[in-house]
Backbone as numpy.savetxt, mean C-alpha at the origin, in Angstrom:
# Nx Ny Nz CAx CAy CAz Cx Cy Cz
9.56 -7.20 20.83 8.63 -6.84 19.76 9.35 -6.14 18.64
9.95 -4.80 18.28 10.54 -4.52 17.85 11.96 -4.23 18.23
12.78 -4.96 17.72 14.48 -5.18 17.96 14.78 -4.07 17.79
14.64 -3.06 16.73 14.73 -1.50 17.37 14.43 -0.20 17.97
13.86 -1.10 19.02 13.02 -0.29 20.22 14.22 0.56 20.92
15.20 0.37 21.02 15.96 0.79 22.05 17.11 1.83 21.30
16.89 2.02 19.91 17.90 2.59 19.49 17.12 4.04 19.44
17.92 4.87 19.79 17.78 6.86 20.48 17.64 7.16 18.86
17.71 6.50 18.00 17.54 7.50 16.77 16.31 6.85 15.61
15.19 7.34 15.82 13.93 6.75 14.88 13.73 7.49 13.77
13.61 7.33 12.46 13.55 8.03 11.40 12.18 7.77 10.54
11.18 8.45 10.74 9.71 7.89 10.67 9.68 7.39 8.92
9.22 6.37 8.92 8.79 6.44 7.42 8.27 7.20 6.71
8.26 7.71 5.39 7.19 8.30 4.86 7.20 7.94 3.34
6.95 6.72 3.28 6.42 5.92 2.44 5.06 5.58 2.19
4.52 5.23 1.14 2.77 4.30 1.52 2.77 3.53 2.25
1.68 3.68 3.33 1.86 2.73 4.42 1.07 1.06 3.65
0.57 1.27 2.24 0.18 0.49 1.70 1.53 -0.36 0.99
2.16 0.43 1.06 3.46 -0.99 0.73 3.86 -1.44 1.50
4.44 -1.24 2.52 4.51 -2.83 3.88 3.41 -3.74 3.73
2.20 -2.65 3.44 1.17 -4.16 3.60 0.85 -4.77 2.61
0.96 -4.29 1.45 1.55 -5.03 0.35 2.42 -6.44 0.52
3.25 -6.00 0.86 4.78 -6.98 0.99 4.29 -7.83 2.13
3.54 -7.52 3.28 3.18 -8.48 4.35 2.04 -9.76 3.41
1.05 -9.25 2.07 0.39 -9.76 1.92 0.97 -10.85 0.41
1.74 -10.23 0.16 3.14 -11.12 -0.83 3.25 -11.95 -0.16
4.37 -11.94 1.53 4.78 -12.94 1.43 3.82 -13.64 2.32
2.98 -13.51 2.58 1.64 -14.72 3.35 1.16 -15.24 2.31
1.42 -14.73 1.21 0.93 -15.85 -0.17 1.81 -16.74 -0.84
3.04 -16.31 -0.33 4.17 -17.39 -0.90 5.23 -17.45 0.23
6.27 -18.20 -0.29 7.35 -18.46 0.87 8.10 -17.29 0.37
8.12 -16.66 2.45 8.79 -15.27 2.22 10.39 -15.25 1.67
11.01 -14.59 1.51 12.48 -13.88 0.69 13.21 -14.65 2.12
14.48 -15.18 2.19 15.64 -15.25 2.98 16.21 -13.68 3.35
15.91 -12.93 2.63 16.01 -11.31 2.82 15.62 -10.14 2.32
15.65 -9.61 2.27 14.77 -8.06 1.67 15.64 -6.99 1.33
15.78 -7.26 -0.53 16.89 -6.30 -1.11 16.14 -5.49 -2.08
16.57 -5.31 -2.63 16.14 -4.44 -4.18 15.79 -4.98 -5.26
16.07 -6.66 -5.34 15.73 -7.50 -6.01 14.32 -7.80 -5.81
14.26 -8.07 -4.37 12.78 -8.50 -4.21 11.72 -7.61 -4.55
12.35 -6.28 -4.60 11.34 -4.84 -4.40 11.55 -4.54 -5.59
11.65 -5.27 -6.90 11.81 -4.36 -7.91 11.30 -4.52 -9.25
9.70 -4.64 -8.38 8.58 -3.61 -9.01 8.35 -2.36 -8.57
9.21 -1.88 -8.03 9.04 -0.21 -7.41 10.42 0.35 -8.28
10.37 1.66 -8.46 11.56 2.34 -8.70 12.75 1.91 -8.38
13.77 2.86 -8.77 15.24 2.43 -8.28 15.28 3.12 -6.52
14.93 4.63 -6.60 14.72 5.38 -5.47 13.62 5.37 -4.67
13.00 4.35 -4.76 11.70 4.07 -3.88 12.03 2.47 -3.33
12.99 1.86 -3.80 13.39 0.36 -3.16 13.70 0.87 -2.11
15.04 2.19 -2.09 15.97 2.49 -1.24 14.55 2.90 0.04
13.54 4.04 -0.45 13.17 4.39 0.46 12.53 3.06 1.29
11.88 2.54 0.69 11.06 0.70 1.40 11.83 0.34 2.03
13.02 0.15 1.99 14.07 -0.64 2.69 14.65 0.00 3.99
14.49 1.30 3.86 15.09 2.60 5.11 13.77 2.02 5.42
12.19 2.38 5.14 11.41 2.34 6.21 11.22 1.11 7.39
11.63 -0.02 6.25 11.77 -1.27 7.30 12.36 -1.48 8.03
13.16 -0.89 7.79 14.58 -1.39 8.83 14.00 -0.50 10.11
13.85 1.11 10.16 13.26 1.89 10.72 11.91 0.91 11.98
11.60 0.53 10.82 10.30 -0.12 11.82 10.89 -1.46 12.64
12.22 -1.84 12.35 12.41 -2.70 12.99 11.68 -4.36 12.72
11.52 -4.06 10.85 11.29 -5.31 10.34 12.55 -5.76 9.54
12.83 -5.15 9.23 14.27 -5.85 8.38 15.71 -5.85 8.98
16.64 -6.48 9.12 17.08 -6.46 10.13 18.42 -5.25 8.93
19.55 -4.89 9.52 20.70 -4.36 8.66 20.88 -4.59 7.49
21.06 -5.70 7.70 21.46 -6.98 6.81 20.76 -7.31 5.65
19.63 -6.98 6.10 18.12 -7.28 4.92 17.29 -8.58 5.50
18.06 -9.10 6.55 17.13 -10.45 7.23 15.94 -10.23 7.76
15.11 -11.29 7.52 13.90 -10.49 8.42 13.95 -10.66 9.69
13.12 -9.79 10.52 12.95 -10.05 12.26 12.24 -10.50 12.48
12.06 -10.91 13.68 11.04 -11.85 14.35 9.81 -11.17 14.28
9.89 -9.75 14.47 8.06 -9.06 14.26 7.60 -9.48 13.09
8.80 -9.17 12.06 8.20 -9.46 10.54 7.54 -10.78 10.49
8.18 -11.70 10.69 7.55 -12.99 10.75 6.16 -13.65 11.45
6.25 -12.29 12.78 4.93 -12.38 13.17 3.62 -12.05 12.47
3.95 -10.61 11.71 3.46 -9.85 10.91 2.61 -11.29 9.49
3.93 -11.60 9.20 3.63 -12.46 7.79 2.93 -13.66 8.21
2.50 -14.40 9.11 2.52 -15.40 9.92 0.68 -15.20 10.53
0.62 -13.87 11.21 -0.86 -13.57 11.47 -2.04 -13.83 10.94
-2.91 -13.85 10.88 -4.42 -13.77 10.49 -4.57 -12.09 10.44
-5.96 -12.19 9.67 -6.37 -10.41 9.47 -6.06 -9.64 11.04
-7.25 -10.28 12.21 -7.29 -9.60 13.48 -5.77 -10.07 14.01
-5.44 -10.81 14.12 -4.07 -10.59 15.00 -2.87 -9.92 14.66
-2.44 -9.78 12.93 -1.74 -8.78 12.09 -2.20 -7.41 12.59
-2.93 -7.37 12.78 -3.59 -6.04 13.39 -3.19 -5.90 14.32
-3.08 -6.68 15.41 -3.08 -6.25 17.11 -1.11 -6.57 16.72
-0.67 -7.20 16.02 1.31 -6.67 16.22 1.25 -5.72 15.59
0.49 -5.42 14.78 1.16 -3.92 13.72 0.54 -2.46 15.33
-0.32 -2.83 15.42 -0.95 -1.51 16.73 0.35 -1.77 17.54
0.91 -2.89 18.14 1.71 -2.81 18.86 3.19 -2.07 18.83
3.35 -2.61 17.37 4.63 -1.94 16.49 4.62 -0.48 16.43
3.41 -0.19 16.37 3.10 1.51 16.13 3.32 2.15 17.66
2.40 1.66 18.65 2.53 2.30 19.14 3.60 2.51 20.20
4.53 1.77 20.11 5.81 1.67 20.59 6.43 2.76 19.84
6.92 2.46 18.89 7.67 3.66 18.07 7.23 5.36 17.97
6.20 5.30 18.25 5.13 6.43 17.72 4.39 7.06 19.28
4.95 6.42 20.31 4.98 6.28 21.52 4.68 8.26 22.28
5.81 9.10 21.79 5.34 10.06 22.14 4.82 11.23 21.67
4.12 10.44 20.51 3.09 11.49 19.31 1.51 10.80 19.52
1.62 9.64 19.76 0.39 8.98 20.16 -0.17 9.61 21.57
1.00 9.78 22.57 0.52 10.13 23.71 0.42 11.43 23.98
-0.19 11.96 22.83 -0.45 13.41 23.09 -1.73 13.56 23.83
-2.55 12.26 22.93 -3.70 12.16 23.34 -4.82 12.25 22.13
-6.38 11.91 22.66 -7.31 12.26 21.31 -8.13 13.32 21.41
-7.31 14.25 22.11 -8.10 15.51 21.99 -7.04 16.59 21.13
-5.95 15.90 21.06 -5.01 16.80 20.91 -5.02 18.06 19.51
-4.33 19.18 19.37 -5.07 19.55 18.14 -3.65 19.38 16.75
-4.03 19.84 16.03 -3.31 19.87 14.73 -1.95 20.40 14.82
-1.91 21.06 15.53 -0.17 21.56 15.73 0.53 20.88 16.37
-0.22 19.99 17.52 0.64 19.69 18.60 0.59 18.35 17.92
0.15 17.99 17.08 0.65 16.63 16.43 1.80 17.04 15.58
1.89 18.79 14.92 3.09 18.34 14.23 4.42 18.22 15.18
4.09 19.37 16.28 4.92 19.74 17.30 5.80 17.97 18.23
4.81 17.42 18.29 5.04 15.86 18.83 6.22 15.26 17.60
6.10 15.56 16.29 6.63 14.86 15.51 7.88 15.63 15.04
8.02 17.21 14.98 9.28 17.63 15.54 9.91 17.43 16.28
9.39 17.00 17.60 10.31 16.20 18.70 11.08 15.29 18.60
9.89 14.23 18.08 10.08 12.44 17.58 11.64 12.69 16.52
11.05 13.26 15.71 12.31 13.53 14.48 13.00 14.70 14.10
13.33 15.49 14.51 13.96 16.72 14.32 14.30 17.15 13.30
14.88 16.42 13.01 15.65 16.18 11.41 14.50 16.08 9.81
13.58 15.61 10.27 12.85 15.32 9.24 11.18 16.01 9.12
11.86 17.33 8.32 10.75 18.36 7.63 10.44 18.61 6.34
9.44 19.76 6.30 8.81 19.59 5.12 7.99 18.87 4.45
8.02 18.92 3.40 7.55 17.12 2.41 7.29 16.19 2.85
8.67 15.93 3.25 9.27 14.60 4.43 8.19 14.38 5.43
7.89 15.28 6.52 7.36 15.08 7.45 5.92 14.79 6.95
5.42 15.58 6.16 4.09 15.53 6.04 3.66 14.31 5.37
4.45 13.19 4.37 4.49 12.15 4.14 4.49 11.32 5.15
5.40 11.40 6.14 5.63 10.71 7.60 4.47 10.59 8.41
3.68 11.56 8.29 2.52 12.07 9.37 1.47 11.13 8.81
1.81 11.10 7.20 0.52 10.18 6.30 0.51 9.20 6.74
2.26 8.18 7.14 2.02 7.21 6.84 1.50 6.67 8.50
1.52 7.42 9.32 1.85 7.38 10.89 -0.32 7.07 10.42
-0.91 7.89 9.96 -2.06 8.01 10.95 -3.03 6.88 9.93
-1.83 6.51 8.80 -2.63 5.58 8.02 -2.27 3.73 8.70
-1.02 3.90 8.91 -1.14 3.19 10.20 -2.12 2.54 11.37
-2.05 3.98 11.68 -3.09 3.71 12.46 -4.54 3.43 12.58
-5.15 4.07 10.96 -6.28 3.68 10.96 -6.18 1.72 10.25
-5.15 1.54 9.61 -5.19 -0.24 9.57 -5.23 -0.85 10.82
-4.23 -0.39 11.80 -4.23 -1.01 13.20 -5.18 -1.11 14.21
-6.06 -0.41 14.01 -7.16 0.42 14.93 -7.13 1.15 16.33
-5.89 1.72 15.76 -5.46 2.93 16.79 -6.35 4.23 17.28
-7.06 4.57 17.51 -7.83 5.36 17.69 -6.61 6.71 17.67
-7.19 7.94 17.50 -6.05 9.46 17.20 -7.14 10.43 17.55
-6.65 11.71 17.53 -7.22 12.86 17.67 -8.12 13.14 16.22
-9.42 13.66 16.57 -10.09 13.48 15.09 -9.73 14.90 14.57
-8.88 15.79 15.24 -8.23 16.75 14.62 -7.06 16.57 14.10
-6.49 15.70 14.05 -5.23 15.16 12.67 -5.81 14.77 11.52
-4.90 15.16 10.93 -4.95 15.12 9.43 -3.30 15.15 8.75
-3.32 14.92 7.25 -2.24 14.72 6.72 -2.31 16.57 6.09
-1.05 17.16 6.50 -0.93 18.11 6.10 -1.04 18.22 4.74
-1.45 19.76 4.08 -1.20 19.66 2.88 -0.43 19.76 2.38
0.27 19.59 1.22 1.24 19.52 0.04 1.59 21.19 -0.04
3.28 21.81 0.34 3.75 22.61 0.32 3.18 23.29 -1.70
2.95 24.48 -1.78 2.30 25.09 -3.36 4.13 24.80 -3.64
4.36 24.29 -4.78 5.17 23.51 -5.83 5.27 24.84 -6.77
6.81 25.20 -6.98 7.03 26.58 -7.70 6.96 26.12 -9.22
6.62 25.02 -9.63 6.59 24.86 -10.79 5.69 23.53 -11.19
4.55 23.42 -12.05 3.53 22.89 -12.09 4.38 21.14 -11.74
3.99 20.59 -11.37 4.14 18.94 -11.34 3.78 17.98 -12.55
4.77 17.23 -12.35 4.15 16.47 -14.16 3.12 15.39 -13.54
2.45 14.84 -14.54 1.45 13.87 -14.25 2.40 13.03 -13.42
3.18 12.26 -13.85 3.90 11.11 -12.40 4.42 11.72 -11.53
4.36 12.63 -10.97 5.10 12.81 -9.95 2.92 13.36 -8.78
2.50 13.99 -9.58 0.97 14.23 -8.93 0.90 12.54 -9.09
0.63 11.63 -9.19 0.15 10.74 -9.19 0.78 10.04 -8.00
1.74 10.57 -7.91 3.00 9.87 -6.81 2.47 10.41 -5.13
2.06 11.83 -5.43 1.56 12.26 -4.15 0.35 11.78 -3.59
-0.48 11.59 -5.03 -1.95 11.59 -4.34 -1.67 9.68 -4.02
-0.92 9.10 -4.48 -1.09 7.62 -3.27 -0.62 7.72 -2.36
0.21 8.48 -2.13 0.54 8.30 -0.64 -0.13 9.39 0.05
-1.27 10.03 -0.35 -1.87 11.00 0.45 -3.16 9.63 0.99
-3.73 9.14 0.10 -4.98 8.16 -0.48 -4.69 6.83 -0.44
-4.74 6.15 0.34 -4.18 4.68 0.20 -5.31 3.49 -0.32
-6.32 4.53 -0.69 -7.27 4.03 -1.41 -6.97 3.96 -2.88
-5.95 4.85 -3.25 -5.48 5.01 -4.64 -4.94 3.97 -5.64
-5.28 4.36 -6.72 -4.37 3.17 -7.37 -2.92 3.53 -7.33
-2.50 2.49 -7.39 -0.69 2.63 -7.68 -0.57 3.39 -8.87
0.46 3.84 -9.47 0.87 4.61 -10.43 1.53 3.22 -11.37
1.89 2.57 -10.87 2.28 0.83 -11.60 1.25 -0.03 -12.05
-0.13 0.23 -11.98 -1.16 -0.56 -12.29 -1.45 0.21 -13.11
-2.51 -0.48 -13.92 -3.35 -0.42 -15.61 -4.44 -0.87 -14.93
-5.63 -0.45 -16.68 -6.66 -0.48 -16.34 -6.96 -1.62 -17.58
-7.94 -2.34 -17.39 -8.08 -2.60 -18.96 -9.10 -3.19 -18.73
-10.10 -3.15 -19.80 -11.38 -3.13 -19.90 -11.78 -4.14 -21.08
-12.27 -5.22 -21.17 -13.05 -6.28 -21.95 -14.67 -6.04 -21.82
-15.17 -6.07 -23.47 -16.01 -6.34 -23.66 -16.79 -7.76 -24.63
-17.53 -8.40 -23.82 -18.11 -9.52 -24.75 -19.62 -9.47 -24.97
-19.66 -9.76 -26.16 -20.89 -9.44 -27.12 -21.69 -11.06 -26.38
-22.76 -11.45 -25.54 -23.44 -11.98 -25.15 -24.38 -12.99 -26.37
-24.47 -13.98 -26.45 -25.31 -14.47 -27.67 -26.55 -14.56 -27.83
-27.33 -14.39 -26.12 -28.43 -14.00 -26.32 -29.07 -12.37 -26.64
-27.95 -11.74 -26.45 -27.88 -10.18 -26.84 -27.53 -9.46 -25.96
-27.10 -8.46 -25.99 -26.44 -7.48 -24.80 -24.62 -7.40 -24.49
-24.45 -6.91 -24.05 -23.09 -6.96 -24.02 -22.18 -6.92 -22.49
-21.47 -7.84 -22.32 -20.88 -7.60 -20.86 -19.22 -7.00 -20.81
-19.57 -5.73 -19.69 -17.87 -5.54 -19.62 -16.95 -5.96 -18.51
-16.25 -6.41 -18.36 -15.36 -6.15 -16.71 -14.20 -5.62 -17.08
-13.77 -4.51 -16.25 -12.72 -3.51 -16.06 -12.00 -4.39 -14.96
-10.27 -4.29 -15.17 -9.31 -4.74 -14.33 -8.85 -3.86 -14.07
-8.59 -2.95 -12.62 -7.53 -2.09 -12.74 -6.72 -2.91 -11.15
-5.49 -3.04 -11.83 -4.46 -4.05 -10.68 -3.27 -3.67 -11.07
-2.30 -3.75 -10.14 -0.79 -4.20 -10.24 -0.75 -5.74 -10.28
-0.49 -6.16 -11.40 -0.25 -7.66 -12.04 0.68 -8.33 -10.81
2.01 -7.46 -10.72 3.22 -7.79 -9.84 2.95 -7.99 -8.40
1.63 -7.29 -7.72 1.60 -7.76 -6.37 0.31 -8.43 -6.19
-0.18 -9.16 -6.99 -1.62 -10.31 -6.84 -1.29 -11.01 -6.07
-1.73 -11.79 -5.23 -1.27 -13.10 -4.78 -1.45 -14.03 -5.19
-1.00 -15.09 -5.12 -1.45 -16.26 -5.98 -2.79 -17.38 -6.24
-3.61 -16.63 -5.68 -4.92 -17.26 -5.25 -5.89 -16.21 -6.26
-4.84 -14.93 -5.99 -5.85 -14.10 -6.82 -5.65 -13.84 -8.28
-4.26 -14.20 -8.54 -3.80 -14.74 -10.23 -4.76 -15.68 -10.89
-4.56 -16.65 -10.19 -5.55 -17.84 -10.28 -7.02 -17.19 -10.92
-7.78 -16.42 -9.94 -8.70 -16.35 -10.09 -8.75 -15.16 -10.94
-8.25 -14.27 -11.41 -8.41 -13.25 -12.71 -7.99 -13.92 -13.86
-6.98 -14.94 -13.96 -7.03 -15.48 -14.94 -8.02 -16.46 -15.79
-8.52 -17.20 -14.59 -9.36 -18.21 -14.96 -10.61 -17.46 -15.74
-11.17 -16.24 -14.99 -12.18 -15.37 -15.59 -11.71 -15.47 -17.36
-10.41 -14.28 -17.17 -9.87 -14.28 -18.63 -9.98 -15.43 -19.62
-9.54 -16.49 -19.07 -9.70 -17.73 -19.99 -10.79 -18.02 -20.30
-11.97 -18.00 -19.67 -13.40 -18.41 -19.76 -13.92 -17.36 -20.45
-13.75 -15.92 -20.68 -14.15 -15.20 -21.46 -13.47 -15.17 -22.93
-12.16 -15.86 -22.70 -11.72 -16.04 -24.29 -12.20 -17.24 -24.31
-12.28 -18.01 -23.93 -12.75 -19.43 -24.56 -14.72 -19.48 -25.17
-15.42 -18.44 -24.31 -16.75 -18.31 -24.80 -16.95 -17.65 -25.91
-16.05 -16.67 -25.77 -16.10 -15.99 -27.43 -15.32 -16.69 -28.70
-14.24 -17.36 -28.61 -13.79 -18.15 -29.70 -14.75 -19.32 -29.78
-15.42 -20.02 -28.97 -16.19 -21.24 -29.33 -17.18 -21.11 -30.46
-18.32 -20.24 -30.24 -19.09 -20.16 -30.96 -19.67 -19.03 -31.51
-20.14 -19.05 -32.76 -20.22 -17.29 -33.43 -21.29 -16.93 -32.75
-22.13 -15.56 -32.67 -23.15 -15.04 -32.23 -23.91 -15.60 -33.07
-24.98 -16.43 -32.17 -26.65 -16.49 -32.51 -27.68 -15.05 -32.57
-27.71 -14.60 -34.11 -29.10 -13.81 -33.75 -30.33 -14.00 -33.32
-30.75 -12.97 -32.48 -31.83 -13.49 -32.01 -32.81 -12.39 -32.07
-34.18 -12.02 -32.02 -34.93 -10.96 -32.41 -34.83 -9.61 -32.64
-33.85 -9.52 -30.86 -33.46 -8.30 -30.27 -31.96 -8.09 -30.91
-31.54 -9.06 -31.71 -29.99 -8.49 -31.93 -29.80 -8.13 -33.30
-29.16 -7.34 -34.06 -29.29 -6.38 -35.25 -28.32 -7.73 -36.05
-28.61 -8.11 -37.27 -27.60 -8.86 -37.89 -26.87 -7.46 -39.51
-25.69 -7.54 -39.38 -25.24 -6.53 -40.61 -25.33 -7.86 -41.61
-25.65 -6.74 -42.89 -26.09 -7.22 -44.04 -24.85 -6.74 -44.98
């Protein structure tokens, strides 16, 4: 299952657990990469490729090399429910003696489990790690102690600039938008009167191609209705004089 099951040294991710699944849902929409470098990843930062690439390997999807592994392929290869049941599997192998604390367990002894797991990796670090562990788990449907939680954010001796708060709260929130996506908002003036808007807020760079397709086609059909023909007034609509 995972080819680095057996190695004594695990270094937990603490990345968005929404970018693996990102990248799992990339390449199930196209033919995956021959390998996984900085090229492929680079719609992310310079220092956030590096971190994506430590976490994979970590998880025992990318191989040294950047090749993918056989989980990965399982991973990319799955349906919704069975992507699910290798990623639970993936987890709970690795995550093996923080999971088995149990679901009663309380808030310390999850961090205490994860001092064990990683020794090495505190602070910040960990509490990112812990995010990405239980966000994990709620994609996988791991069941946890309903007393975990993602620790809070150490008080910062000096205010945070907008990108770097924006940086925390996605990987606190994997509901969040990316800090790489826009918003943008169209409005069309209706000819029987009224006005319609639709708001896009997306990362352009990780659509899949089914879903390009289909935001574009919208786009086109809303420029093509408004260049065709001028507004018809009609009782309810004000004409300027």
């Amino acid at each position: 299952m995972n080819e680095s099951a057996k190695d004594p040294v695990f270094n937990p991710p603490y990345i968005a657990f929404k970018t693996p699944s990102g990248l799992l849902d990339r390449m199930a929409s196209e033919e995956p990469p021959d390998r996984i470098d900085k090229s492929y990843l680079d719609n992310f930062s310079g220092g956030y490729q590096t971190q994506v690439l430590a976490a994979l390997v970590a998880l025992g999807l990318v191989e040294a090399g950047g090749g993918l592994s056989q989980t990965l392929k399982r991973l990319v290869a799955a349906d919704g429910p069975e992507r699910k049941r290798v990623m639970a599997d993936l987890i709970r192998d690795l995550y093996a003696p923080v999971l088995g604390r149990g679901q009663n367990a309380t808030q310390a002894q999850l961090l205490e489990a994860f001092a064990e797991l990683a020794p090495k990796v505190a602070g910040d670090t960990r509490r990112k790690a812990v995010a990405f562990l239980l966000n994990s788990c709620s994609f996988a449907g791991i069941p946890v102690s309903r007393h975990w939680k993602t620790p809070p954010a150490a008080a910062s001796p000096k205010p945070k600039t907008k990108k770097e708060q924006q940086t925390d709260d996605s990987e606190e929130d994997e509901t969040a938008v990316d800090e790489a996506s826009a918003t943008n908002l169209k409005q069309l003036e209706l000819r029987s009167g009224g006005v319609m808007t639709i708001g896009l807020t997306v990362d352009l760079f990780r659509l899949s191609k089914i879903d390009r397709e289909f935001v574009f086609k919208i786009v086109d059909e809303m420029t093509a209705y408004e260049e065709a023909l001028p507004l018809t007034p009609t009782a309810d609509t004000e004409v300027d004089t």
